[in-house]
Backbone as CSV, one residue per row, in Angstrom:
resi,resn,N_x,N_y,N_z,CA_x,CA_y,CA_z,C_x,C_y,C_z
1,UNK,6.983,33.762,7.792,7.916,32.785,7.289,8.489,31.998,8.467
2,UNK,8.707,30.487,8.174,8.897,29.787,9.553,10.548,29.746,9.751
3,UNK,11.080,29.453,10.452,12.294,29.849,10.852,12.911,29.016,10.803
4,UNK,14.488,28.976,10.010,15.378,27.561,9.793,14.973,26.920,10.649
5,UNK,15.121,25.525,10.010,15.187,24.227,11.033,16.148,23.813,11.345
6,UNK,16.651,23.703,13.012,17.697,23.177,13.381,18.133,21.703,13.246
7,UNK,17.588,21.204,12.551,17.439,19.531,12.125,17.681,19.609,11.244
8,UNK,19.235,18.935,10.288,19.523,18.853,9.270,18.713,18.018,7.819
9,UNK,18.783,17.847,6.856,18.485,16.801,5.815,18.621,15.697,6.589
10,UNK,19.882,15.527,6.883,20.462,14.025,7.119,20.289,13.747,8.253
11,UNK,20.271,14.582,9.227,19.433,14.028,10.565,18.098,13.688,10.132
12,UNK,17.302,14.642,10.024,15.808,14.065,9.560,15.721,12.766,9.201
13,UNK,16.328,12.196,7.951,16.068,11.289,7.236,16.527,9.851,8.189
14,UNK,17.608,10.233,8.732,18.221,9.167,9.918,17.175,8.710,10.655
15,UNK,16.668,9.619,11.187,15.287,9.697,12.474,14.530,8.753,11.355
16,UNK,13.968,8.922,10.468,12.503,8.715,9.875,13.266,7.309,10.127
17,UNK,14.618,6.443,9.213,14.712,5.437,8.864,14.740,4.227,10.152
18,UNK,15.039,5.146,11.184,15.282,5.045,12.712,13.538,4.377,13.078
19,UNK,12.778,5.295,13.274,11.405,5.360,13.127,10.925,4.174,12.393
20,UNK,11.280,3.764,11.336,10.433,3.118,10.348,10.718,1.588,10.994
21,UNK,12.369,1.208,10.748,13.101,0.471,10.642,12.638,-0.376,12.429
22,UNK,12.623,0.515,13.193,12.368,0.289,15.099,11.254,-0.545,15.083
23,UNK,11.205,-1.758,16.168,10.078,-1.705,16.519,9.295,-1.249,17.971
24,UNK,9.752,-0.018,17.754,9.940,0.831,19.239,8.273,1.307,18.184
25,UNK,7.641,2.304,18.891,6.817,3.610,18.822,7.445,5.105,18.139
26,UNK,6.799,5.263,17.541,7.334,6.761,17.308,7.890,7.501,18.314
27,UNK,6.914,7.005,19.448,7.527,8.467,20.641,8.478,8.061,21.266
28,UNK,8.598,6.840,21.501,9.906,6.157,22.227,11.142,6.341,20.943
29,UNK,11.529,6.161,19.843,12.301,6.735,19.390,12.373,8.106,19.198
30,UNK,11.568,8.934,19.077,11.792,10.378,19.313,12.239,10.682,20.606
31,UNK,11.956,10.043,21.605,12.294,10.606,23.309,14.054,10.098,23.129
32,UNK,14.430,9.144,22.110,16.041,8.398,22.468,16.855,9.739,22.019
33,UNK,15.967,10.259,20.529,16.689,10.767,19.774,16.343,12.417,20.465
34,UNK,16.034,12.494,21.334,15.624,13.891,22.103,15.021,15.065,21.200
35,UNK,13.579,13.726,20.333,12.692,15.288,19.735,11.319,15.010,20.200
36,UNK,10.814,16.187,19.553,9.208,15.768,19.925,8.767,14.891,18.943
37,UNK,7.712,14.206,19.934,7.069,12.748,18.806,6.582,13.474,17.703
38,UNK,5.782,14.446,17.565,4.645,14.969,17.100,5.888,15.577,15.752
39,UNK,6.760,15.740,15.748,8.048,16.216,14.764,8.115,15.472,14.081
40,UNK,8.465,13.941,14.677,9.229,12.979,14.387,7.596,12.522,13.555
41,UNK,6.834,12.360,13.760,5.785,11.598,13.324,5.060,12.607,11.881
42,UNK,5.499,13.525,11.863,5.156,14.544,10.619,6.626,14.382,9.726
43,UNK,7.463,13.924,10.354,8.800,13.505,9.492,8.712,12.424,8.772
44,UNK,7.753,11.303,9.059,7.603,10.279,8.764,6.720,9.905,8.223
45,UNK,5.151,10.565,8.367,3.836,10.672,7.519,4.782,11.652,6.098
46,UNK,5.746,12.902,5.973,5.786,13.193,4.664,6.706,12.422,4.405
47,UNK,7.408,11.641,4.591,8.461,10.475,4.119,7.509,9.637,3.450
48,UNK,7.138,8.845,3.940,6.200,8.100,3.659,4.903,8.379,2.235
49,UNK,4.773,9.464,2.273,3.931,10.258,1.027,4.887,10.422,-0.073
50,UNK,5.912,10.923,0.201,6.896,11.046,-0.993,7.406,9.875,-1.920
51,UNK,7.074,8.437,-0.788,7.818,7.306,-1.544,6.363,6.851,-2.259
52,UNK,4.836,7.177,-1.707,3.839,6.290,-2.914,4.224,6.677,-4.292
53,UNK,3.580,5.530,-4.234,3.379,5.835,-6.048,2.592,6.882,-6.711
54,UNK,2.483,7.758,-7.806,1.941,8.387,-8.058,0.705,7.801,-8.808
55,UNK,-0.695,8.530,-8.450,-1.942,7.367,-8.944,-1.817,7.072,-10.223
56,UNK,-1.046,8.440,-11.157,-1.529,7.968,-12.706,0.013,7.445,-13.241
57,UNK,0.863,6.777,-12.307,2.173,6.050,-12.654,1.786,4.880,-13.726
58,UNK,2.578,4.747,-14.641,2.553,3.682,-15.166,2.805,2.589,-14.272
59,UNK,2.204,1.384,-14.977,2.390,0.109,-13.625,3.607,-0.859,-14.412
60,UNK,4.669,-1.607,-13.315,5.918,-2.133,-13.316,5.672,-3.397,-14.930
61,UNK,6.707,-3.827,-15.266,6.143,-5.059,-15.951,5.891,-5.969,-14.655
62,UNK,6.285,-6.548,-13.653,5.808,-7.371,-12.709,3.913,-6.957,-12.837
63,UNK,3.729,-6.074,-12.579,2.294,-5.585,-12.357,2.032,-5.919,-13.140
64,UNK,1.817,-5.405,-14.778,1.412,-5.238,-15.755,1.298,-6.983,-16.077
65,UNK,1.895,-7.810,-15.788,1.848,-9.193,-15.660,1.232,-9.769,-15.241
66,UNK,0.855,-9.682,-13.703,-0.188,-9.792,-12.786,-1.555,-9.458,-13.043
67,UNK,-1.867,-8.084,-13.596,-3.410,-7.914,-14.104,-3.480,-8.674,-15.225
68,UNK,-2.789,-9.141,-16.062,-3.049,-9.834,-16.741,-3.125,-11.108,-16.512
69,UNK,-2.571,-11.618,-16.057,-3.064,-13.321,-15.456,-3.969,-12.789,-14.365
70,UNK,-4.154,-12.234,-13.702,-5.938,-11.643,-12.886,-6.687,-11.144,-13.779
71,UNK,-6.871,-10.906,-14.862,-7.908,-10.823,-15.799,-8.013,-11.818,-16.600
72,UNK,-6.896,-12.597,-16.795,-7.207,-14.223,-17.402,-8.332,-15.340,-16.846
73,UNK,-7.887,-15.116,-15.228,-8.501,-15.940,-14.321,-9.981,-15.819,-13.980
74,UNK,-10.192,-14.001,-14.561,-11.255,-13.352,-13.946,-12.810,-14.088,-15.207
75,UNK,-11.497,-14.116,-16.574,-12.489,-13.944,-17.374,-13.080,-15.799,-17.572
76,UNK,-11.866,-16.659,-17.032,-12.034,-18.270,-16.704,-13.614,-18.138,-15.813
77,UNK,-13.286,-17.365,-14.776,-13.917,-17.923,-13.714,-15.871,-17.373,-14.349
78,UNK,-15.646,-16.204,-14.876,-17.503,-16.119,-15.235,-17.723,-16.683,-15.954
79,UNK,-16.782,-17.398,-17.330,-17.169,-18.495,-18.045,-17.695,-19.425,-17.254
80,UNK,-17.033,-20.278,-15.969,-17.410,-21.394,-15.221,-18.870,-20.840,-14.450
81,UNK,-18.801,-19.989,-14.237,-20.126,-19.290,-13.145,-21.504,-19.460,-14.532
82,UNK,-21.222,-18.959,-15.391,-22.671,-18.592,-16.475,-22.780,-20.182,-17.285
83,UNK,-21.746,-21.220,-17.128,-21.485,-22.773,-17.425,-22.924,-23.214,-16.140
84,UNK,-22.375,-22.710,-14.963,-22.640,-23.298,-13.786,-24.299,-23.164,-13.508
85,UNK,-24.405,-21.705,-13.898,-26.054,-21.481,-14.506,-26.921,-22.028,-15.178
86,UNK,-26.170,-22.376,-16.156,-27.234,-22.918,-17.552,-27.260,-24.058,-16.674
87,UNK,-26.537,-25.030,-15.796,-26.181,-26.794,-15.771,-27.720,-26.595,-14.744
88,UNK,-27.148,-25.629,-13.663,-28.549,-25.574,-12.564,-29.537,-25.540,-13.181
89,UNK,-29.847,-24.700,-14.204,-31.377,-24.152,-14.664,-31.666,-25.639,-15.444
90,UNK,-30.948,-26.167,-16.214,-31.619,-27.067,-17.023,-31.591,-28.432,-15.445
91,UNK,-30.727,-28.613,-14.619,-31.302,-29.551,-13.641,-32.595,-29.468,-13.019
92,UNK,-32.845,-28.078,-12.954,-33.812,-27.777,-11.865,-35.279,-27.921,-12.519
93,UNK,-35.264,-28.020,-14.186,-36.525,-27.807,-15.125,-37.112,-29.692,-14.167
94,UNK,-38.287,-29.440,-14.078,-39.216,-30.216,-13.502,-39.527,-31.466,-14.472
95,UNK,-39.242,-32.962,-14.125,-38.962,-33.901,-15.031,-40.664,-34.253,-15.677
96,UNK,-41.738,-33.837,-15.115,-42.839,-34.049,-15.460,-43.672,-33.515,-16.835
């Protein structure tokens, strides 16, 4: 069993936002904040995991909006492409 951590909740989370927020390096803010990078950078890869999204999340109405006008556009655009086909094939038939 691993042994309390002397790094509180709220320190941790300080560091990560510290980390995120910087445009220092991980290790240069870990060296200010006197930890190891390699701490600070496993503080911040599971920070970072905790905030994705979950894959089978329902999607936002913003989203849910968006695939839909991207599937509007999607379904415009192979209409114009299989339009664009037939126009070539019948140009290209040989006038002889």
């Amino acid at each position: 069993m691993a042994p309390p951590s002397k790094y509180s909740p709220e320190f941790r989370e300080e560091a990560v936002q510290i980390a995120l927020r910087s445009s220092k390096t991980i290790s240069e803010v870990a060296r200010e904040l006197d930890l190891n990078s390699e701490t600070l950078r496993g503080w911040v890869k599971k920070h970072q995991k905790q905030q994705e999204p979950a894959p089978d999340a329902d999607l936002t109405v913003h989203e849910r909006a968006r695939l839909k006008e991207l599937e509007r556009r999607n379904r415009e655009l192979e209409m114009e492409v299989t339009f664009l086909k037939k126009a070539a094939a019948y140009f290209a038939k040989d006038p002889r």
